[in-house]
N, C-alpha and C positions, 0 to 999 in steps of 0.2 A: 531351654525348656526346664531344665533343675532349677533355674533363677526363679522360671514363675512359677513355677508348684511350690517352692520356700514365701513368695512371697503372698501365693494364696492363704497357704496354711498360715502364716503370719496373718492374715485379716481375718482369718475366721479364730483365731487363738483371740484377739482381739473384741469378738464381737461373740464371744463365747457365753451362754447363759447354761449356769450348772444346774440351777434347779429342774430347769426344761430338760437337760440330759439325763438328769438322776430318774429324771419321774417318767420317760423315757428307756429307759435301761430297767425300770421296776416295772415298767409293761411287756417287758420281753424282748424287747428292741435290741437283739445283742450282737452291734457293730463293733465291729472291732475297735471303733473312735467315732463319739458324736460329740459335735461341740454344742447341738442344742441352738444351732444360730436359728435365726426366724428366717420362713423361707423368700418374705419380700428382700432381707437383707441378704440372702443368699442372690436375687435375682439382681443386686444393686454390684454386689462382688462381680458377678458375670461378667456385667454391662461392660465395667470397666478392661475388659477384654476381647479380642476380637476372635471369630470363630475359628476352632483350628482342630482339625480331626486328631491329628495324634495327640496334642494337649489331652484332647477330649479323650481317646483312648489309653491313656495312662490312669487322668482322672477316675476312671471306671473302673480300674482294677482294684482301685483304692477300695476297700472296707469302711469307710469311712463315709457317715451318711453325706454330708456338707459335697464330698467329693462327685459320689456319682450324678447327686442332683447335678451339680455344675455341670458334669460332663453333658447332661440330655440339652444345658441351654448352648453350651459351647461347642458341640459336634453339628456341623454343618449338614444341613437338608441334602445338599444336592451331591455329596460323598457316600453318603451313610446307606450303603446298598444292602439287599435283603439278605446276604450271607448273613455281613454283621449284623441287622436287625436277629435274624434268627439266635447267635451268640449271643447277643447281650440280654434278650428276651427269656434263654436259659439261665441266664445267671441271676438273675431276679432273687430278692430272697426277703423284699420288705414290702410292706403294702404301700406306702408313702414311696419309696421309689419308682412301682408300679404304676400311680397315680401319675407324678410328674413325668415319668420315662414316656407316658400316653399323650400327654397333655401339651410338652415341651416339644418333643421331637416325631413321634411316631404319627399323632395324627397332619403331619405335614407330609409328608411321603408321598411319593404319587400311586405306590402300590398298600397303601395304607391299607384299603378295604378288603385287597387279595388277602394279605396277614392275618388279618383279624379275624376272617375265614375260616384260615387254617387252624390258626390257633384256637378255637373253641374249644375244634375238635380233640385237643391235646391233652393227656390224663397227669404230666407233672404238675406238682403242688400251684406254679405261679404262673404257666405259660398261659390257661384257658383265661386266667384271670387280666393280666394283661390284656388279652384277646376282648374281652367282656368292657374292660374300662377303656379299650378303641376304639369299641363300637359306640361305646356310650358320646366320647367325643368329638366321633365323625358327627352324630347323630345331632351333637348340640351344635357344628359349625355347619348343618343344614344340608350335609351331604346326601343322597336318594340311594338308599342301596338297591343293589338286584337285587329279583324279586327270590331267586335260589340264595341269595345270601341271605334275605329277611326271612324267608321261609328256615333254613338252617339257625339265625339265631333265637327264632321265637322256639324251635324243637329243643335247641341246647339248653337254653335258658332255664326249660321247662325240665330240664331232667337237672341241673344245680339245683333246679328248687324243690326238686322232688327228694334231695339228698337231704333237708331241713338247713337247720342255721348253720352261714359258716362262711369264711372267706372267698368263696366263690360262688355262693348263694348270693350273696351281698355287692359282688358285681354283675353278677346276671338279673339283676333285679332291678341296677341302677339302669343297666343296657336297654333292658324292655321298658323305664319307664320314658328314657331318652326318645328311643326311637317311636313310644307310642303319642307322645307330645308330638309330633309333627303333622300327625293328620287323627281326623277321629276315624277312618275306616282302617289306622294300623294301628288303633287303639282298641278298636274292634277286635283284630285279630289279634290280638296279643291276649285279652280277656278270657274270647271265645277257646283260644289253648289252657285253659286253665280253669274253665267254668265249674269243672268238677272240684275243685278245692272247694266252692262253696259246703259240700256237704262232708268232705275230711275229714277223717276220725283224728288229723295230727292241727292241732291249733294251730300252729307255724306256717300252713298253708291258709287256712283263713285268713289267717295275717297278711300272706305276699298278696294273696288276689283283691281283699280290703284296701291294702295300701296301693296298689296301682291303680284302684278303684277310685281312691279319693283323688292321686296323682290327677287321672284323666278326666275328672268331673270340673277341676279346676282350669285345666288348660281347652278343655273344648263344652 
């Protein structure tokens, strides 16, 4: 196991882009180690390994952005139960992590939708967020939520965006636009919870109802 986590780190020291790290690190990004690799080349590092939970659960301790991404491609679907989902979902601490942690692993899960669920409802800084970008990619691999779970994410959504701009403003927004792309009557209802922003006294919300406006003009 120490052979391949030397030899990972050896390929990613290799494929190391500083200016991408530096400018990265001056956006606040402050990992303990980013090598700034591109994340196709991060998926090409993966490839050439096969899936292995504990790999993957060492990977993830790591600080180190290169690292945990891997871990979301290397940690095996059919292992990866909802304790750990819950543990790793607390330990979030990047937006780019959140993204891939959604995208790689979590929306494959079979209790995928139960989590996501849950997690809306969750007031730390990254867990509703997570929650928000699961739903967004249940949404785009065509998944049908219940109708208690649609009903809960168009309420959630609607109180991040009631909070104005912000990190989870920005994934409840991308959730409602996901989930209203799939039909025009949950584009309907995703609207008609928001119709009052048209007259706002905070621009920020003519904004979100605008932008989901133009979203669903185009897809239906």
């Amino acid at each position: 196991m120490k052979d391949t986590i030397r030899d990972i780190r050896s390929r990613l020291r290799l494929s190391m882009n500083g200016v991408v790290s530096t400018s990265m690190r001056e956006q606040g990004l402050d990992y303990k180690l980013n090598f700034g690799v591109s994340l196709p080349k991060i998926k090409e590092i993966a490839a050439s390994y096969p899936p292995d939970a504990a790999l993957a659960e060492l990977l993830w301790k790591e600080d180190v952005r290169e690292l945990k991404i891997l871990a979301t491609l290397l940690q095996p679907v059919s292992s990866f139960k909802q304790e750990q989902a819950e543990r790793w979902t607390g330990e979030v601490r990047h937006q780019e992590i959140a993204e891939q942690y959604a995208m790689n692993l979590l929306q494959h899960l079979p209790f995928a939708e139960e989590l996501a669920a849950a997690w809306i409802m969750r007031k730390e800084e990254y867990v509703p967020v997570v929650g928000f970008l699961l739903y967004a990619r249940l949404c785009v691999a065509g998944a049908s939520l219940e109708r208690l779970h649609a009903e809960a994410l168009i309420r959630e959504a609607r109180k991040a965006m009631d909070g104005g701009v912000s990190r989870l403003q920005r994934a409840a927004l991308l959730a409602l636009k996901r989930y209203g792309r799939q039909s025009a009557g949950q584009a309907k209802a995703v609207l008609e919870s928001i119709a009052d922003y048209a007259s706002s006294d905070f621009p920020e919300r003519q904004e979100f109802l605008n932008d989901l406006k133009f979203e669903f003009e185009y897809y239906h």
